[in-house]
N, C-alpha and C positions, 0 to 999 in steps of 0.2 A: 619501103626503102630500107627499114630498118633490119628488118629480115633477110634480105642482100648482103648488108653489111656484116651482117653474124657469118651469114652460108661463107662469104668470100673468105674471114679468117676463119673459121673452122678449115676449108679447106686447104688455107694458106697453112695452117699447122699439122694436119693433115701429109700434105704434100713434104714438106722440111722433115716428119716421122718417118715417111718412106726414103727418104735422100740418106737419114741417119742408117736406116736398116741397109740398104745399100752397100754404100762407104763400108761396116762393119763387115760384111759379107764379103766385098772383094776387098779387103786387107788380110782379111783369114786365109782367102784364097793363096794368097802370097808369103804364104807362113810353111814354114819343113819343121816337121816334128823332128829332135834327139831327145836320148835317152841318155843317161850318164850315174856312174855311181856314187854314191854319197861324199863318199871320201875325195872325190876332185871338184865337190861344190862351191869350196871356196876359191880354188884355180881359175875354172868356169866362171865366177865373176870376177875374178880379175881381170881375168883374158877378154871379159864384154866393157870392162872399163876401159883397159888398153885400147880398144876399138874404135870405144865413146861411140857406143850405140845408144840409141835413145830408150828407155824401157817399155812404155804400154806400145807405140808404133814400131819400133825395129825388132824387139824381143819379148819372150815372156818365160820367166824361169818358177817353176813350178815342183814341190817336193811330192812326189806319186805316191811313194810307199815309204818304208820303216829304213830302207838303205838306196830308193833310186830318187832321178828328180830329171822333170822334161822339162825342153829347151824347143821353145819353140820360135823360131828365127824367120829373118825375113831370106827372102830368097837370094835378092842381091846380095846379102853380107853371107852366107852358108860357103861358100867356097873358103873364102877367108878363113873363117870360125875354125870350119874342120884343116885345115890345113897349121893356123896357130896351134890349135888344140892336140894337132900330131906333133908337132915341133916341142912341146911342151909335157908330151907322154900323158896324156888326159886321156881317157879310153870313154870312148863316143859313140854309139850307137844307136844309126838312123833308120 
């Protein structure tokens, strides 16, 4: 009986690691990669404040290189973003 009881939560934790791998996997899905240049990185978080996007779920703002930095957004807010981000002269590319 007691051996049951182990197999049941190993599986039970088991099962919750795959639920996690999941979730992560289709959030990503739902994520458009930008690119942007250094000099509008402070903009670019302005313009996600403005929005009041959430950061690890709605966004992820990343420095690439020595002068770039990607923006990787949810899908639902991407029209918005780029269209702020043109009204605002921020030079964006997806």
């Amino acid at each position: 009986a007691k051996e049951f009881i182990k197999s049941k939560k190993s599986e039970q934790k088991l099962r919750e690691s795959i639920r996690n791998i999941i979730k992560g996997k289709l959030t990503e899905a739902k994520m458009v990669s930008l690119n942007g240049q250094r000099k509008d990185y402070k903009k670019v978080v302005q313009l996600l404040k403005k929005m009041k996007l959430k950061s690890p779920k709605q966004y992820d703002l990343k420095p690439t290189g020595t002068n770039t930095f990607t923006i990787n957004i949810d899908k639902k807010f991407y029209n918005k973003f780029l269209e702020l981000a043109m009204n605002n002269k921020i030079d964006i590319r997806g």
